[in-house]
MARLO-180294 format. One record per residue (C-alpha): residue in three letters; x negated, z negated, y negated; residue number from 0. Coordinates in steps of 0.02 Angstrom, whole numbers, plus 50000, padded with zeros to 5 digits. Layout:
+-----+-------+-------+-------+-----+
!   r !  east !    up ! north !   k !
+-----+-------+-------+-------+-----+
! ALA !     X !     Z !     Y ! NUM !
...
+-----+-------+-------+-------+-----+
***
This chain:
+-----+-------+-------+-------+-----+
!   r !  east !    up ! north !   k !
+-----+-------+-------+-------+-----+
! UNK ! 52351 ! 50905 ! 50700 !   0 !
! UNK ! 52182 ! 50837 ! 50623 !   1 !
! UNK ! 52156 ! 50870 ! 50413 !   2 !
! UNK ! 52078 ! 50744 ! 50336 !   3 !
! UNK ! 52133 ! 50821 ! 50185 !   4 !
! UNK ! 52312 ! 50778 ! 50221 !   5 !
! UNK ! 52259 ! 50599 ! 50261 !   6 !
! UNK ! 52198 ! 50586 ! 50061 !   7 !
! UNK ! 52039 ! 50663 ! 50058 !   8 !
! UNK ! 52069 ! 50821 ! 49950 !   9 !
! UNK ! 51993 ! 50728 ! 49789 !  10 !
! UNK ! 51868 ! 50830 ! 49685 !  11 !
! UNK ! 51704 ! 50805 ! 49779 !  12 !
! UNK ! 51753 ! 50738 ! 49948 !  13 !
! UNK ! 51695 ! 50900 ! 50019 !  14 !
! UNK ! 51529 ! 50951 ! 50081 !  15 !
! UNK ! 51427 ! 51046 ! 49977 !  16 !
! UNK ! 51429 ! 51243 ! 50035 !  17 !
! UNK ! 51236 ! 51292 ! 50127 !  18 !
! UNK ! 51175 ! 51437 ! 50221 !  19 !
! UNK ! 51208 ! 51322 ! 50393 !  20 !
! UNK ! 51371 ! 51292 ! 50350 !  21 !
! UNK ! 51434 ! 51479 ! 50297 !  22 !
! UNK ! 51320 ! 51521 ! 50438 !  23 !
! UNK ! 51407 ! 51409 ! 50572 !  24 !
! UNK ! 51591 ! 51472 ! 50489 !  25 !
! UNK ! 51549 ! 51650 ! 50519 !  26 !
! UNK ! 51509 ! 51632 ! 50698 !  27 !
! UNK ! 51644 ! 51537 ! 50727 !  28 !
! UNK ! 51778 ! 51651 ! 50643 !  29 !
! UNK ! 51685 ! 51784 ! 50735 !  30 !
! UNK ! 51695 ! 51696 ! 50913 !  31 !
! UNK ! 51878 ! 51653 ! 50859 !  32 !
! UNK ! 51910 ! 51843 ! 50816 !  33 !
! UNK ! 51828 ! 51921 ! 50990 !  34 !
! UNK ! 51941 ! 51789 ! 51088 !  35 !
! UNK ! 52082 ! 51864 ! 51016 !  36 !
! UNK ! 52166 ! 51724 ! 50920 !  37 !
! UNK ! 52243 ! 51716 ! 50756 !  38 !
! UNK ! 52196 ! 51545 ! 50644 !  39 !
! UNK ! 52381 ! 51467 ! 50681 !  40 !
! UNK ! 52374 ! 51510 ! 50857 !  41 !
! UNK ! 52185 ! 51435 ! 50882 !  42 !
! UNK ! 52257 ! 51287 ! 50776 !  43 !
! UNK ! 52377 ! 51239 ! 50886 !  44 !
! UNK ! 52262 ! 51262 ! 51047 !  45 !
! UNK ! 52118 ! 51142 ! 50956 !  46 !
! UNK ! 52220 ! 51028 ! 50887 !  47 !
! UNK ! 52189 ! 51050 ! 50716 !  48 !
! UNK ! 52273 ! 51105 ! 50567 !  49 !
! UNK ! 52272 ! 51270 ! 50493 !  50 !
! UNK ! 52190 ! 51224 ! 50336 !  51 !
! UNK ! 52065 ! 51136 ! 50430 !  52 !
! UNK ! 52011 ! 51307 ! 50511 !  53 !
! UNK ! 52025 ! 51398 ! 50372 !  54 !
! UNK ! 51891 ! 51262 ! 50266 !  55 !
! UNK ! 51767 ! 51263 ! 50404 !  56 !
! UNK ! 51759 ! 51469 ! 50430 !  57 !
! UNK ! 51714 ! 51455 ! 50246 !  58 !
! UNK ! 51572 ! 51341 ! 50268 !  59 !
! UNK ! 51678 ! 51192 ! 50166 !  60 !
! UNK ! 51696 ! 51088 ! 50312 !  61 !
! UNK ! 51583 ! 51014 ! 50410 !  62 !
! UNK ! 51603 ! 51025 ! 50581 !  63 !
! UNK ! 51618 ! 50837 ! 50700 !  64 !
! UNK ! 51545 ! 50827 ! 50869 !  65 !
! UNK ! 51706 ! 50820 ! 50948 !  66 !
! UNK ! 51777 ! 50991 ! 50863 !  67 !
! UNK ! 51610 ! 51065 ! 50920 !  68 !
! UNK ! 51627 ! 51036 ! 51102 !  69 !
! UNK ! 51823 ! 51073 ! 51096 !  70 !
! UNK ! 51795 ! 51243 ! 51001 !  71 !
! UNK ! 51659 ! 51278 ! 51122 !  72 !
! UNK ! 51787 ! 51247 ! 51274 !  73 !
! UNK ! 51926 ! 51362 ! 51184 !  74 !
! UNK ! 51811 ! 51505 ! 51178 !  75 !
! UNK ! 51701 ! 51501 ! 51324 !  76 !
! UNK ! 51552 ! 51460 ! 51209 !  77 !
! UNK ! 51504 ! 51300 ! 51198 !  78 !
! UNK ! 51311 ! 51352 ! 51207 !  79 !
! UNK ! 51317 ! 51489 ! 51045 !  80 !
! UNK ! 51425 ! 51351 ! 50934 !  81 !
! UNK ! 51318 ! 51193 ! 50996 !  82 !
! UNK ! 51161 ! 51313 ! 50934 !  83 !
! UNK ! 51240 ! 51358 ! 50759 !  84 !
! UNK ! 51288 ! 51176 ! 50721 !  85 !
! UNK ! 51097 ! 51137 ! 50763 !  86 !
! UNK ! 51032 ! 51150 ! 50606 !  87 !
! UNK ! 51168 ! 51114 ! 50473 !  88 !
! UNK ! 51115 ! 51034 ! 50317 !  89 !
! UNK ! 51244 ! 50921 ! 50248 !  90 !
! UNK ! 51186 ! 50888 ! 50084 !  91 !
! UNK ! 50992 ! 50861 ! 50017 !  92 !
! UNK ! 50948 ! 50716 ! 49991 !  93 !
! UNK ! 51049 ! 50637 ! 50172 !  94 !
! UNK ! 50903 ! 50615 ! 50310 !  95 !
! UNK ! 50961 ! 50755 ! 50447 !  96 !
! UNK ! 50976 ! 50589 ! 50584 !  97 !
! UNK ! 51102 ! 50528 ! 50458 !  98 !
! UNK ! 51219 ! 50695 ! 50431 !  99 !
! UNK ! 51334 ! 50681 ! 50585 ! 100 !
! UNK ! 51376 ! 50497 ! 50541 ! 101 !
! UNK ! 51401 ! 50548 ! 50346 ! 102 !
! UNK ! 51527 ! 50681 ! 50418 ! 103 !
! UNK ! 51614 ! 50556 ! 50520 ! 104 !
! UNK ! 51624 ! 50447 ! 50372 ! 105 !
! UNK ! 51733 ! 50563 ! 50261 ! 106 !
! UNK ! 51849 ! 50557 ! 50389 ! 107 !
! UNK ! 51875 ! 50369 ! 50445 ! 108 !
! UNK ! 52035 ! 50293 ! 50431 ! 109 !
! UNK ! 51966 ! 50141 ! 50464 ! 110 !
! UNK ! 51760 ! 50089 ! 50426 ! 111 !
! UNK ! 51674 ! 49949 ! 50478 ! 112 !
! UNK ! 51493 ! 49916 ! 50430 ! 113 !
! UNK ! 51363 ! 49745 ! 50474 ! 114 !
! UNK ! 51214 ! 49739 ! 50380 ! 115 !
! UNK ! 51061 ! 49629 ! 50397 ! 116 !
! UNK ! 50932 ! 49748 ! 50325 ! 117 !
! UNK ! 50995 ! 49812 ! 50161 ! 118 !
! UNK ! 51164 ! 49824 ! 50047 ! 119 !
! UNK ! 51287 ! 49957 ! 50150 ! 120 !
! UNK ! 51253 ! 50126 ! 50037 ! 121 !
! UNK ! 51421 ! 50143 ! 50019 ! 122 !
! UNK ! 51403 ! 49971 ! 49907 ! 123 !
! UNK ! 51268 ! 49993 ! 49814 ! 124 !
! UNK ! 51241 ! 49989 ! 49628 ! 125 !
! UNK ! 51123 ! 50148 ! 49555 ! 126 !
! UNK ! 50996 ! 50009 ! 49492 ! 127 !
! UNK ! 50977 ! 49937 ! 49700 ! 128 !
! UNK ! 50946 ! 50100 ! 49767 ! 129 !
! UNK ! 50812 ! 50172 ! 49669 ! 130 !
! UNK ! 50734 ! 50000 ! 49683 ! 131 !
! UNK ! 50748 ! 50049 ! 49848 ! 132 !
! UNK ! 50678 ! 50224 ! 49833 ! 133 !
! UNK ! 50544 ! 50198 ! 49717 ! 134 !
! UNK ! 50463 ! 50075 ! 49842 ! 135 !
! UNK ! 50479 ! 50182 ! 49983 ! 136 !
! UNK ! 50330 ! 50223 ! 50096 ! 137 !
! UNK ! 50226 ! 50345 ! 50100 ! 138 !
! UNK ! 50278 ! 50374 ! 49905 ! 139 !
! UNK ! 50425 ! 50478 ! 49856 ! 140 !
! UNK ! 50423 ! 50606 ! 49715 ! 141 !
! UNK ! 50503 ! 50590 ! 49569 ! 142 !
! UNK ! 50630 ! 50743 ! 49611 ! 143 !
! UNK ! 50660 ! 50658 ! 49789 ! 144 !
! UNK ! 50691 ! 50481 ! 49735 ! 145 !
! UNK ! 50836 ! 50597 ! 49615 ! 146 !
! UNK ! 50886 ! 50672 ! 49778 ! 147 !
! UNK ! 50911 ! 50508 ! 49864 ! 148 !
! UNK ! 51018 ! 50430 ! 49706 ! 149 !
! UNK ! 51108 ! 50578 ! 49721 ! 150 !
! UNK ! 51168 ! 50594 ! 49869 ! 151 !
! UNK ! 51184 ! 50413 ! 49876 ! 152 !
! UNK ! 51300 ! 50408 ! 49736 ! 153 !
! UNK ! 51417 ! 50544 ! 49796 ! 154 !
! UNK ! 51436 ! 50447 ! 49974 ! 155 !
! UNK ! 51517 ! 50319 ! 49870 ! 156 !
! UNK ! 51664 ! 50423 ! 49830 ! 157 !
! UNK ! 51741 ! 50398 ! 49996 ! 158 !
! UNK ! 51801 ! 50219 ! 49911 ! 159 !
! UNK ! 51917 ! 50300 ! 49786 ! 160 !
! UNK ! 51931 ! 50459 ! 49872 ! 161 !
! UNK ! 52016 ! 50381 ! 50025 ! 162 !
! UNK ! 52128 ! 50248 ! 49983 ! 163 !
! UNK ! 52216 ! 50237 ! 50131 ! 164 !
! UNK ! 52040 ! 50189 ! 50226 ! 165 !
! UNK ! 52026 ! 50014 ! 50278 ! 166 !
! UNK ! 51840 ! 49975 ! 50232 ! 167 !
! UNK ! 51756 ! 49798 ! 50297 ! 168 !
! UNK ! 51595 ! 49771 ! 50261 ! 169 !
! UNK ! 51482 ! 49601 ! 50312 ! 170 !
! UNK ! 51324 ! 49577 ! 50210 ! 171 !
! UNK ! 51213 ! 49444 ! 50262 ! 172 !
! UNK ! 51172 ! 49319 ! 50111 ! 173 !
! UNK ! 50976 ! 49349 ! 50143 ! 174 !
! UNK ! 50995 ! 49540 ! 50079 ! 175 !
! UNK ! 51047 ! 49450 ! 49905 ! 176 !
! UNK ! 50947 ! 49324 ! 49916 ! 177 !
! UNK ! 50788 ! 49441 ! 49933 ! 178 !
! UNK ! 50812 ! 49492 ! 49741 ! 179 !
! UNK ! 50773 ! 49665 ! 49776 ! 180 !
! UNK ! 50737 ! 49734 ! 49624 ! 181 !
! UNK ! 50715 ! 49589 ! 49492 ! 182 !
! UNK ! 50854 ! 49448 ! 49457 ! 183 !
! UNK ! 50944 ! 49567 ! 49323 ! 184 !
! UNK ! 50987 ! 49727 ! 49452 ! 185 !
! UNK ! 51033 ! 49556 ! 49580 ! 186 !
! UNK ! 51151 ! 49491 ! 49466 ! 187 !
! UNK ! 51241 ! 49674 ! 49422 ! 188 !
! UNK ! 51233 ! 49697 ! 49615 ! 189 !
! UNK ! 51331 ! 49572 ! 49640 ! 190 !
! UNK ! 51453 ! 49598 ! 49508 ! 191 !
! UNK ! 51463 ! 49757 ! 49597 ! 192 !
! UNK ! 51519 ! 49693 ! 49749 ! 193 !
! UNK ! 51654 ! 49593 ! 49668 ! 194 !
! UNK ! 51714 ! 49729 ! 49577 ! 195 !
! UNK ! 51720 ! 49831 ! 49734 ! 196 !
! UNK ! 51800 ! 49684 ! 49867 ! 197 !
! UNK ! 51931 ! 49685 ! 49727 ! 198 !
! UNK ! 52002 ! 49837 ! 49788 ! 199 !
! UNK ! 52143 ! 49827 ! 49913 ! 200 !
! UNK ! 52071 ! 49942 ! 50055 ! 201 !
! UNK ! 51887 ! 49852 ! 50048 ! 202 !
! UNK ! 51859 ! 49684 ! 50114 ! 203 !
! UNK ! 51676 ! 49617 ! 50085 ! 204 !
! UNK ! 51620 ! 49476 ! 50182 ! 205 !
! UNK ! 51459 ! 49359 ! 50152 ! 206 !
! UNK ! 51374 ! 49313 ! 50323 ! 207 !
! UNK ! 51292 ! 49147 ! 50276 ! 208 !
! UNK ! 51103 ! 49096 ! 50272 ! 209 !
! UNK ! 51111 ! 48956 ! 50419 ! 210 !
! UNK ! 51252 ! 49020 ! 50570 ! 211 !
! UNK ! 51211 ! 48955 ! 50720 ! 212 !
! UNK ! 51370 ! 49062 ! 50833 ! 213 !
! UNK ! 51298 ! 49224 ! 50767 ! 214 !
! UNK ! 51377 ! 49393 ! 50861 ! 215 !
! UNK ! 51251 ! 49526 ! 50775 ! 216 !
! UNK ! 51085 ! 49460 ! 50848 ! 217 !
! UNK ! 51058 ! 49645 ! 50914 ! 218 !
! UNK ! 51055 ! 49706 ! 50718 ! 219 !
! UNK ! 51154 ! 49819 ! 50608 ! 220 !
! UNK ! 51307 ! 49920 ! 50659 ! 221 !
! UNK ! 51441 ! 50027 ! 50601 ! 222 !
! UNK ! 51618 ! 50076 ! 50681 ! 223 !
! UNK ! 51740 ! 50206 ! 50623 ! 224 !
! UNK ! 51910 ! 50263 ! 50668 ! 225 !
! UNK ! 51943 ! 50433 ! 50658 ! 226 !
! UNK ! 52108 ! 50521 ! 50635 ! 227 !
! UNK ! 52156 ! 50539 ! 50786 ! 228 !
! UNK ! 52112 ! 50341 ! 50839 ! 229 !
! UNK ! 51971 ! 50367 ! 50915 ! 230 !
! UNK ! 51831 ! 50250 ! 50870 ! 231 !
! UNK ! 51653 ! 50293 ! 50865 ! 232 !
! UNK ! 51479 ! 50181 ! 50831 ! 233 !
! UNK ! 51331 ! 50211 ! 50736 ! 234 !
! UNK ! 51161 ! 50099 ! 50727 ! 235 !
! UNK ! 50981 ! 50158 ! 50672 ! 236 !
! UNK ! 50800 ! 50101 ! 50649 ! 237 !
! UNK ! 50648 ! 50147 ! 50559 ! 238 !
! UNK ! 50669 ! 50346 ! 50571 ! 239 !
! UNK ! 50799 ! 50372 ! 50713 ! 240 !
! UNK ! 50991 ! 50320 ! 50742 ! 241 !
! UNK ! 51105 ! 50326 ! 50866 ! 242 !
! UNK ! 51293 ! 50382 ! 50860 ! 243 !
! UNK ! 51374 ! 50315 ! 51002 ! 244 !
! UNK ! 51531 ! 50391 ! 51067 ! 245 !
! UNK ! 51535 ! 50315 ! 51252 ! 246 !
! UNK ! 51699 ! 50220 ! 51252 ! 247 !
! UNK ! 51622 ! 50073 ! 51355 ! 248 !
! UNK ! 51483 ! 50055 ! 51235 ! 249 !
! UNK ! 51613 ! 50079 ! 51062 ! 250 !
! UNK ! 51708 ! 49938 ! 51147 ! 251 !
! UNK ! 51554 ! 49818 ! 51153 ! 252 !
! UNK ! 51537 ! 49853 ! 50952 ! 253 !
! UNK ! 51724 ! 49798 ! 50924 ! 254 !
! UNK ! 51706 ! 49641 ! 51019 ! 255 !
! UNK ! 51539 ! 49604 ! 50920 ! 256 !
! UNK ! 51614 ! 49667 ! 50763 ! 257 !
! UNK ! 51775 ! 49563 ! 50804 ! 258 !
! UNK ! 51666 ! 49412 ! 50829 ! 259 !
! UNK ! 51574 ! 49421 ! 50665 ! 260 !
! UNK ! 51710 ! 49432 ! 50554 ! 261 !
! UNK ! 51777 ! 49257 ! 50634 ! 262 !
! UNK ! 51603 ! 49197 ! 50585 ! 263 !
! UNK ! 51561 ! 49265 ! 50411 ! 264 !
! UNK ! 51648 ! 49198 ! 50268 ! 265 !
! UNK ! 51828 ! 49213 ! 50210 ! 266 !
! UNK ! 51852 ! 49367 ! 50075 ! 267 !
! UNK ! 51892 ! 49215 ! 49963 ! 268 !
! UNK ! 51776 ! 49104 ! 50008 ! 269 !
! UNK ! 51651 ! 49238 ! 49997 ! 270 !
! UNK ! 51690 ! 49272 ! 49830 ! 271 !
! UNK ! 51674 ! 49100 ! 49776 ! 272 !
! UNK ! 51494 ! 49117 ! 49880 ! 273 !
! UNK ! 51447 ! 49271 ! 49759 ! 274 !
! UNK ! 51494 ! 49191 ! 49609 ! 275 !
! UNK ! 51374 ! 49042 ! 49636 ! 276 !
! UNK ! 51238 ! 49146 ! 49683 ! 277 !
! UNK ! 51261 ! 49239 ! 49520 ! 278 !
! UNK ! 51258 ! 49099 ! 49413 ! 279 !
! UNK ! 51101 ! 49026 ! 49512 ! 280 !
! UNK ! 50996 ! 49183 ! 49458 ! 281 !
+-----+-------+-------+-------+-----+
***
């Protein structure tokens, strides 16, 4: 049975936030459940997932993943009515909607990987980075949205004490600290950041260094996560799109790459010995 909440995720604020889409997409679905005659433990056991689990997503507390979508849809002959509900769920504001369906996969990784060559991972970044971030954004951002974005920002981060039992791995190419984004000071508490964070047992950081002439992420940033039930699924985006990719030949292709660049980015130790010298260089 799938619960993420059994897997350690039942901390204060690991939850989506209740919306109209969400209570929305639970009624329909406790409605479709109803008409097809089954009872929440019975439809548990025929989905695969656990009773709570039901129970949290007919009250618009759980958001629903891609894969429960097209198995509810199978289960009661209505794959077209759920696929249109989930359509238009908002997650949480201040999480671009091409963004939401990875954030939801996210909470429920047992294991998540993440190469970055454009900007800190937002899972690692200090408050001070990302409204640096924000507040150079183009076209402008509001005051009130650039609150949004720290917001929601902040909250992801949860998933790092909220889910101890997640392996997280994350390789940061040296340039993204070396860029100074933000001023020397917010650099310097960035990278104390880090530390502080790699210093946990279930988070490995690794430093990518500035010359690497074997390099396995020439095709750009990507991220890999193992869900419950083993299954692993990929994620990669640009400008103003992404991409989840669930195609098990493709997912394989990430792992190798992924596989490859951890062989060629620095040691956790020796990376840590990498961020300590940058920080005293600033």
């Amino acid at each position: 049975m799938v619960d993420v909440e059994d897997a350690g995720a039942g901390v204060v604020g690991s939850e989506p936030e209740v919306s109209d889409g969400l209570k929305t997409f639970g009624a329909v679905h406790k409605a479709l459940r109803e008409e097809a005659g089954f009872t929440q433990e019975a439809y548990a056991e025929v989905v695969g997932y656990s009773v709570h689990a039901i129970a949290k997503l007919e009250q618009g507390r759980r958001f629903p993943q891609p894969r429960f979508i097209e198995r509810a849809g199978e289960v009661l002959e209505a794959p077209r009515v759920l696929r249109a509900a989930a359509r238009n769920l908002a997650r949480k504001q201040g999480l671009a909607s091409w963004f939401q369906q990875w954030a939801g996969i996210e909470e429920e990784a047992i294991s998540l990987y993440a190469y970055e060559c454009r900007a800190i991972p937002g899972l690692l970044q200090l408050e001070a980075y990302i409204r640096a971030i924000f507040e150079r954004r183009l076209p402008p951002l509001t005051e009130e949205q650039i609150e949004r974005q720290v917001e929601a920002r902040l909250e992801r981060q949860r998933l790092l004490t909220a889910r101890p039992n997640t392996a997280f791995c994350f390789i940061i190419e040296q340039a993204l600290l070396e860029r100074c984004t933000g001023g020397a000071e917010v650099t310097r508490a960035l990278i104390d950041h880090l530390l502080e964070q790699g210093d946990r047992r279930n988070v490995e950081v690794q430093i990518m260094r500035l010359r690497q002439e074997d390099h396995a992420g020439a095709d750009g940033l990507m991220y890999l996560a193992e869900t419950p039930d083993h299954q692993w699924t990929g994620y990669s985006e640009g400008q103003l799109s992404s991409n989840l990719i669930t195609d098990p030949r493709e997912v394989s292709i990430l792992l190798q790459r992924y596989g490859k660049l951890r062989s060629q980015a620095l040691s956790r130790e020796a990376s840590v010995s990498l961020l300590k010298q940058m920080r005293g260089a600033l």
